[in-house]
N, CA, C and O atoms as a printed pandas DataFrame, in Angstrom:
     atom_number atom_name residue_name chain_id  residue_number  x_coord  y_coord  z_coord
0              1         N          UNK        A               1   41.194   50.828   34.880
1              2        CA          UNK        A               1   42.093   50.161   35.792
2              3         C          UNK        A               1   41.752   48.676   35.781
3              4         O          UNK        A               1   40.631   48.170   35.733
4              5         N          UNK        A               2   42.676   48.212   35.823
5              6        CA          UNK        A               2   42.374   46.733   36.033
6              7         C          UNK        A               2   43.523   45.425   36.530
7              8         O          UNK        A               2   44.728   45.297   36.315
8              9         N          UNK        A               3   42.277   44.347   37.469
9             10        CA          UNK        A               3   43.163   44.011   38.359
10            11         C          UNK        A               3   44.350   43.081   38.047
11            12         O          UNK        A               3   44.308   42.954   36.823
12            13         N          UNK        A               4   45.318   42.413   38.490
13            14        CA          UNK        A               4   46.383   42.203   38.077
14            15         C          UNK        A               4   46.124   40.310   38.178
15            16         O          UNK        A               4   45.060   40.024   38.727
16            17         N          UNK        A               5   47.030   39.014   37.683
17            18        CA          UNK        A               5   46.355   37.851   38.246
18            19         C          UNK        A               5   46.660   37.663   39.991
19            20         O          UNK        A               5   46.208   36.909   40.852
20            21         N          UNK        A               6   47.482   38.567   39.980
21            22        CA          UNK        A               6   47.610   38.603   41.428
22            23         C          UNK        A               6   46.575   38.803   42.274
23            24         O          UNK        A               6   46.494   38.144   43.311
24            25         N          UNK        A               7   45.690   39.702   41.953
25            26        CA          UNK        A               7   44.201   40.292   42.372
26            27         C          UNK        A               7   44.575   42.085   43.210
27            28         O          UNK        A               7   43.953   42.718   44.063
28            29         N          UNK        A               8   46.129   42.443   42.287
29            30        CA          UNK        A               8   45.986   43.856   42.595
30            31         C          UNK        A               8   45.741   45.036   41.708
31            32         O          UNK        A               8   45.864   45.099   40.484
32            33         N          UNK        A               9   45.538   45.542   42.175
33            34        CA          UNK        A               9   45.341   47.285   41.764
34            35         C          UNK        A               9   46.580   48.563   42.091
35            36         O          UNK        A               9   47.338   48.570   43.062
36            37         N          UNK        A              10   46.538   49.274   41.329
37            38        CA          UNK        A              10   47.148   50.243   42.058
38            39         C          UNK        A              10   46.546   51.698   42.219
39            40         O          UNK        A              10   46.274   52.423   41.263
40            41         N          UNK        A              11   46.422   51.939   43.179
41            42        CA          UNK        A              11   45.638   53.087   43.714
42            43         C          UNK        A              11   46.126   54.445   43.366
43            44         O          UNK        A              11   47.251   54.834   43.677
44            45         N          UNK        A              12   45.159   55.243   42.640
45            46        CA          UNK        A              12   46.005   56.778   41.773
46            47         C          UNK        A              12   46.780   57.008   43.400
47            48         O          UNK        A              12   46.801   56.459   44.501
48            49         N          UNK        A              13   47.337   58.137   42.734
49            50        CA          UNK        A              13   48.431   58.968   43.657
50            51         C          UNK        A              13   47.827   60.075   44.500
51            52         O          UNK        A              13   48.327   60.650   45.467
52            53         N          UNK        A              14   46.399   60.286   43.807
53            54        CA          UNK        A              14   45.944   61.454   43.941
54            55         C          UNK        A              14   44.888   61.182   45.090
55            56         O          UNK        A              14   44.203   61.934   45.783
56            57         N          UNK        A              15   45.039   59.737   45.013
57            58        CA          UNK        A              15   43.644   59.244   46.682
58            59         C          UNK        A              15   44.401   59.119   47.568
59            60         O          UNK        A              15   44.154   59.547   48.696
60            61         N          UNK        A              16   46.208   58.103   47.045
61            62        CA          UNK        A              16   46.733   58.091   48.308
62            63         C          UNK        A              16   46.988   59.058   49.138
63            64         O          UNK        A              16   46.933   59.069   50.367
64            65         N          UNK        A              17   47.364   60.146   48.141
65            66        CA          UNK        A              17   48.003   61.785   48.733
66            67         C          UNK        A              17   47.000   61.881   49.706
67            68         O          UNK        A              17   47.283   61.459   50.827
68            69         N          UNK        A              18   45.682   62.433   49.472
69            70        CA          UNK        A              18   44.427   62.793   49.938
70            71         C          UNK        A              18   44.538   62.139   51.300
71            72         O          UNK        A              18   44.799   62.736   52.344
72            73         N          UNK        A              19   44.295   60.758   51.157
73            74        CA          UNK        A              19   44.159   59.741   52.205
74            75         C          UNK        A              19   45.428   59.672   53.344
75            76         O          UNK        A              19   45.251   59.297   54.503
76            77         N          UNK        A              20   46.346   59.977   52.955
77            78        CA          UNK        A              20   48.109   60.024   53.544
78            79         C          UNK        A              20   48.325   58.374   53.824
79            80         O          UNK        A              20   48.727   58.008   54.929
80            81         N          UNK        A              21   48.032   57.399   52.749
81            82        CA          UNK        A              21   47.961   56.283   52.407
82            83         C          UNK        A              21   49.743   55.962   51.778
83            84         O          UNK        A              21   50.092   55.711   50.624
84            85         N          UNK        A              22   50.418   56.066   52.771
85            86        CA          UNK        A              22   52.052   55.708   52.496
86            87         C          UNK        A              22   51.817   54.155   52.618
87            88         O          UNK        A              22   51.014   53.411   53.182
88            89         N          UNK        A              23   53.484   53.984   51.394
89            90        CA          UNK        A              23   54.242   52.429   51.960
90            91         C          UNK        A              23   54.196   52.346   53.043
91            92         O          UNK        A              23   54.518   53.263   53.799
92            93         N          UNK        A              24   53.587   50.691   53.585
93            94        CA          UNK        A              24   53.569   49.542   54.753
94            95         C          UNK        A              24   52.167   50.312   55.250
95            96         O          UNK        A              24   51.581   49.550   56.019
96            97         N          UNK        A              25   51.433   51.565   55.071
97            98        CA          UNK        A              25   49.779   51.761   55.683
98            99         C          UNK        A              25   49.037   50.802   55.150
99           100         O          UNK        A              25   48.867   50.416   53.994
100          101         N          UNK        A              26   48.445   50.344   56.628
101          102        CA          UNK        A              26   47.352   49.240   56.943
102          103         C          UNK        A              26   46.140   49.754   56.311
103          104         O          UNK        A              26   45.746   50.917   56.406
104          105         N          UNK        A              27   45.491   48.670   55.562
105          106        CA          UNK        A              27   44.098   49.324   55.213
106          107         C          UNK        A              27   43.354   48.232   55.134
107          108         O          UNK        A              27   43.814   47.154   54.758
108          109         N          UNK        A              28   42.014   48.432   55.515
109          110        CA          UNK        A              28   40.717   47.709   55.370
110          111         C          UNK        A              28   39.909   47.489   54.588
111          112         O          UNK        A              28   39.318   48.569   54.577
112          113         N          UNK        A              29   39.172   46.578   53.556
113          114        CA          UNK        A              29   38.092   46.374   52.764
114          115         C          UNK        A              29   36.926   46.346   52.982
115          116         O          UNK        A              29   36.636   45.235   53.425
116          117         N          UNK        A              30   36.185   46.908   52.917
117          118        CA          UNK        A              30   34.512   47.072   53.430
118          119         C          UNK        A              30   33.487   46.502   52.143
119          120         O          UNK        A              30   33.154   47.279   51.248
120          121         N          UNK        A              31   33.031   45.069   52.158
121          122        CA          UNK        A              31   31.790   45.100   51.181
122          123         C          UNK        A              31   30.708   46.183   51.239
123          124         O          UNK        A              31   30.263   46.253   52.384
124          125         N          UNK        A              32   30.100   47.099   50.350
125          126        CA          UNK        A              32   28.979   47.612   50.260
126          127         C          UNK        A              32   28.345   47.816   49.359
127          128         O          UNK        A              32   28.492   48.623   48.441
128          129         N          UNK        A              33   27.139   46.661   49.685
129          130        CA          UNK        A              33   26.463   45.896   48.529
130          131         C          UNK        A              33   27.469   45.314   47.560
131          132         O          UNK        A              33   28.150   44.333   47.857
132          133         N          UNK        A              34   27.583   46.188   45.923
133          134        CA          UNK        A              34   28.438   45.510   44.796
134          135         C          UNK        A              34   29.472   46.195   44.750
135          136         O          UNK        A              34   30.278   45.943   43.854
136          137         N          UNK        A              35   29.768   47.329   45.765
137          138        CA          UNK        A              35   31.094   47.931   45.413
138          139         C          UNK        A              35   31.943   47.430   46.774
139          140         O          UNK        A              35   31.357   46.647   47.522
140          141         N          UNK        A              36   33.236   47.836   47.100
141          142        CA          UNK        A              36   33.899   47.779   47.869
142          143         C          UNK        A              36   34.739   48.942   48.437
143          144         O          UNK        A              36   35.304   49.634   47.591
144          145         N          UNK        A              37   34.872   49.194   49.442
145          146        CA          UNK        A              37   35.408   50.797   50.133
146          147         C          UNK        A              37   36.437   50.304   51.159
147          148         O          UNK        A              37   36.270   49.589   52.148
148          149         N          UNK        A              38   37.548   50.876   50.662
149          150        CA          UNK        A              38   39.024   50.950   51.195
150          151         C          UNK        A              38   38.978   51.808   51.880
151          152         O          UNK        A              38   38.498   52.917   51.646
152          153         N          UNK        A              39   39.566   51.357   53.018
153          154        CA          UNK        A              39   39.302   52.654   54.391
154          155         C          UNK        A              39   41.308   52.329   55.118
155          156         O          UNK        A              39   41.946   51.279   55.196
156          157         N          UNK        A              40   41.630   53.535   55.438
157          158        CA          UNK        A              40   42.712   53.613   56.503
158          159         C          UNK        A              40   42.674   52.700   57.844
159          160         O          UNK        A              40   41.916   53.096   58.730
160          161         N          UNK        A              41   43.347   51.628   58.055
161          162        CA          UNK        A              41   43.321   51.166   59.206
162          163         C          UNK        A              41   44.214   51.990   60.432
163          164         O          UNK        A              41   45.441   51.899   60.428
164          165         N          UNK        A              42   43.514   52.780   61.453
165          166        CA          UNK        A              42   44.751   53.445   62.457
166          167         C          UNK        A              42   45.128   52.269   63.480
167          168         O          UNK        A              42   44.823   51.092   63.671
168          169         N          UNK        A              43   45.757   53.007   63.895
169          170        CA          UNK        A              43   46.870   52.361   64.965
170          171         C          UNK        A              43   46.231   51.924   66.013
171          172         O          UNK        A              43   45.463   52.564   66.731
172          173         N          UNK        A              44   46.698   50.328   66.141
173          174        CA          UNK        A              44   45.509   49.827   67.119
174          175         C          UNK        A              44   43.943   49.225   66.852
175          176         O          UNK        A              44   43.080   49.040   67.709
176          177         N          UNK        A              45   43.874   49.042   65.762
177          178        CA          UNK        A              45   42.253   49.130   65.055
178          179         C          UNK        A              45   42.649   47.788   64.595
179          180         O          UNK        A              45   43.646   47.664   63.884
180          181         N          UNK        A              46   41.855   46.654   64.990
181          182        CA          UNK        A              46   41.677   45.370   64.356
182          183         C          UNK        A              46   40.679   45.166   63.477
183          184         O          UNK        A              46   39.561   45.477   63.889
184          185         N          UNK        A              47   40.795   44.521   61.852
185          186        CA          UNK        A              47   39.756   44.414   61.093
186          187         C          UNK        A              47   38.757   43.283   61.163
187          188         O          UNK        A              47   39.415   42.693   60.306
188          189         N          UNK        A              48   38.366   42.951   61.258
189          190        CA          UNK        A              48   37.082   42.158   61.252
190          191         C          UNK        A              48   37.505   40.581   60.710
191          192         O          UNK        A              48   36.750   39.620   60.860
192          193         N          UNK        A              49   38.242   40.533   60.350
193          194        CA          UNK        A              49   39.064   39.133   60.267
194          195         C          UNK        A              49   39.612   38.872   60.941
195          196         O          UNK        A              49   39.453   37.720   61.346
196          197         N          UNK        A              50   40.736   39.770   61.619
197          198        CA          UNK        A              50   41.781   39.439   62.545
198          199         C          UNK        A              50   40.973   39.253   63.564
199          200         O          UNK        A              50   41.243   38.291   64.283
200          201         N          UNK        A              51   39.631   40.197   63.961
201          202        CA          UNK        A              51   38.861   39.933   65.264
202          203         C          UNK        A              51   38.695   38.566   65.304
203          204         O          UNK        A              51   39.022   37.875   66.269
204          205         N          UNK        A              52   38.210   38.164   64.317
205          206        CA          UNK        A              52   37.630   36.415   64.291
206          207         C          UNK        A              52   38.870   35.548   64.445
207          208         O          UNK        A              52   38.969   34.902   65.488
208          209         N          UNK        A              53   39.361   35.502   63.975
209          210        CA          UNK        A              53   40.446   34.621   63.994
210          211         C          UNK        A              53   41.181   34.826   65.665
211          212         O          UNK        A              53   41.391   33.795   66.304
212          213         N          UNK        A              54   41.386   35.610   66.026
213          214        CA          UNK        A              54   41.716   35.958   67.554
214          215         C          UNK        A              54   40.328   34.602   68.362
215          216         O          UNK        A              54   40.304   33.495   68.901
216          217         N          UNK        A              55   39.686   35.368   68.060
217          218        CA          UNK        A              55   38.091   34.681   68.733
218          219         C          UNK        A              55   38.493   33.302   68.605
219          220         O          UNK        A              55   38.796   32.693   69.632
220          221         N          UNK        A              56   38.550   32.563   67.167
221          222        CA          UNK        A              56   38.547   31.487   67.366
222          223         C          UNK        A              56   39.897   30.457   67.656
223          224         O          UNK        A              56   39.791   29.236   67.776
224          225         N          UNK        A              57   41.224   31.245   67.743
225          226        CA          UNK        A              57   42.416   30.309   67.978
226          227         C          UNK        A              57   42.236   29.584   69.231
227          228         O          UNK        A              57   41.751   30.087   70.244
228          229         N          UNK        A              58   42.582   28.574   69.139
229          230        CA          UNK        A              58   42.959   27.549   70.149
230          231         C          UNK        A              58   41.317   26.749   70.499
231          232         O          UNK        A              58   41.197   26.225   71.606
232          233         N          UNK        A              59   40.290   26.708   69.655
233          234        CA          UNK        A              59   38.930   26.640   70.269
234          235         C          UNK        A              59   38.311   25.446   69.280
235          236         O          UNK        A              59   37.094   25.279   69.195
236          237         N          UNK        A              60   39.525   24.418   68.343
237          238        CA          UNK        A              60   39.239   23.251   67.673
238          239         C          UNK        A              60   38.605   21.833   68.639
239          240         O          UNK        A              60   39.007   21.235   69.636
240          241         N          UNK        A              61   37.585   21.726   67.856
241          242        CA          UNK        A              61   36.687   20.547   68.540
242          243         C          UNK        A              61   37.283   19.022   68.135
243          244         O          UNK        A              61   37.105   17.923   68.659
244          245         N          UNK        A              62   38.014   19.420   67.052
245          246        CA          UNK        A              62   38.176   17.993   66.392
246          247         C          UNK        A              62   39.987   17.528   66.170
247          248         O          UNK        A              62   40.776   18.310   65.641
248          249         N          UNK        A              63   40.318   16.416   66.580
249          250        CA          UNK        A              63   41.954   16.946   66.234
250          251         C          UNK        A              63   42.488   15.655   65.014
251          252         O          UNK        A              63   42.779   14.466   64.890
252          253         N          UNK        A              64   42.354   16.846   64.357
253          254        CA          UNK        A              64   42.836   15.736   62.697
254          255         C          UNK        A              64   44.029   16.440   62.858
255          256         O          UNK        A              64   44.330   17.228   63.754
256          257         N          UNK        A              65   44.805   15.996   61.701
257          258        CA          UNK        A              65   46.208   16.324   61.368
258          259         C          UNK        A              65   46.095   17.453   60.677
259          260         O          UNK        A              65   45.076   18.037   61.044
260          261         N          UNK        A              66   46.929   18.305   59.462
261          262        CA          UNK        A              66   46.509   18.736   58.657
262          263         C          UNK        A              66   46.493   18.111   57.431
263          264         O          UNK        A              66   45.819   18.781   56.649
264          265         N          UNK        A              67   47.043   16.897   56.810
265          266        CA          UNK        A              67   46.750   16.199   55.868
266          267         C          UNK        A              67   45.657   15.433   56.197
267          268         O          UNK        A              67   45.502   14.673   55.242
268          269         N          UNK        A              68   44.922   15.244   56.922
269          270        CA          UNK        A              68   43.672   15.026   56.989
270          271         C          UNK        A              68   42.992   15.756   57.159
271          272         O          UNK        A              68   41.901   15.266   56.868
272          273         N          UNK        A              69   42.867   16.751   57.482
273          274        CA          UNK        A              69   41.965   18.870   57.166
274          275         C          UNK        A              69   42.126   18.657   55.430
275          276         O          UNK        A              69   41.215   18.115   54.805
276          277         N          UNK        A              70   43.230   19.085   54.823
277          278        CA          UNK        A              70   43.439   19.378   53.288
278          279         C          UNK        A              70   43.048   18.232   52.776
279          280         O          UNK        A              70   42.530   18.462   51.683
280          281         N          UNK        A              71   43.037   16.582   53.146
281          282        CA          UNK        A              71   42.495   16.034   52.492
282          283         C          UNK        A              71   41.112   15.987   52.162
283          284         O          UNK        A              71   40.710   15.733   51.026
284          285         N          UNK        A              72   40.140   16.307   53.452
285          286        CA          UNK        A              72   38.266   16.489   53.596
286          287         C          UNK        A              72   38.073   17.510   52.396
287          288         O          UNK        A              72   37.319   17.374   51.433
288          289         N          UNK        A              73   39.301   19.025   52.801
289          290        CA          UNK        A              73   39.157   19.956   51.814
290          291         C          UNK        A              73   38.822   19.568   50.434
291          292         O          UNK        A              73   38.050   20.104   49.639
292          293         N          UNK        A              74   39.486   18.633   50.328
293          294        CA          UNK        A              74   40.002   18.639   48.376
294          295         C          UNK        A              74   39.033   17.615   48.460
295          296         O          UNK        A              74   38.727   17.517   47.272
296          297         N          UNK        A              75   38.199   16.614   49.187
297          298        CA          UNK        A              75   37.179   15.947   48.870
298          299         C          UNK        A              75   38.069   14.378   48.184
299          300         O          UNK        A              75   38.042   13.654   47.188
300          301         N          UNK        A              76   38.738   14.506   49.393
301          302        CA          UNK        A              76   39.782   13.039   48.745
302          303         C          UNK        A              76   39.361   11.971   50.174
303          304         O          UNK        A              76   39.785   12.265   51.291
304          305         N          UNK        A              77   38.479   10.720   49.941
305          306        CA          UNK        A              77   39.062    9.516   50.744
306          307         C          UNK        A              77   39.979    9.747   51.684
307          308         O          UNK        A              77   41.082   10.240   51.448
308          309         N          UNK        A              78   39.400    9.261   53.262
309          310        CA          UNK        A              78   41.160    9.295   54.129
310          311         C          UNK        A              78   41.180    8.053   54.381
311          312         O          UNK        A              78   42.147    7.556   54.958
């Protein structure tokens, strides 16, 4: 199998079946160690990104623009 430049995969038929992993099911990525484990997200279950990002909206110390954010980014002179 191998991944696409998109950075997808497509998952046999035979895990989704198993898993009941239908079109639009939410799912989660788990690092462990060098592999990675795809898990079912249920209903109501926030992943560990969305937690953070919740956490941190509205909680900016500094108020640049965003062409001055993307400019620091790219390491360009403002």
């Amino acid at each position: 199998m191998q991944i696409t430049s998109k950075g997808q995969v497509t998952i046999p038929i035979a895990i989704r079946e198993k898993l009941g992993l239908l079109p639009h099911t939410r799912v989660a990525f788990e690092i462990d160690g060098d592999s990675v484990r795809l898990r079912k997200v249920e209903d109501g279950q926030e992943n560990r990104r969305q937690t953070l990002i919740r956490s941190m909206r509205g909680r900016a110390s500094v108020n640049l623009t965003t062409d001055e954010i993307m400019a620091l980014t790219r390491g360009e002179d403002r």
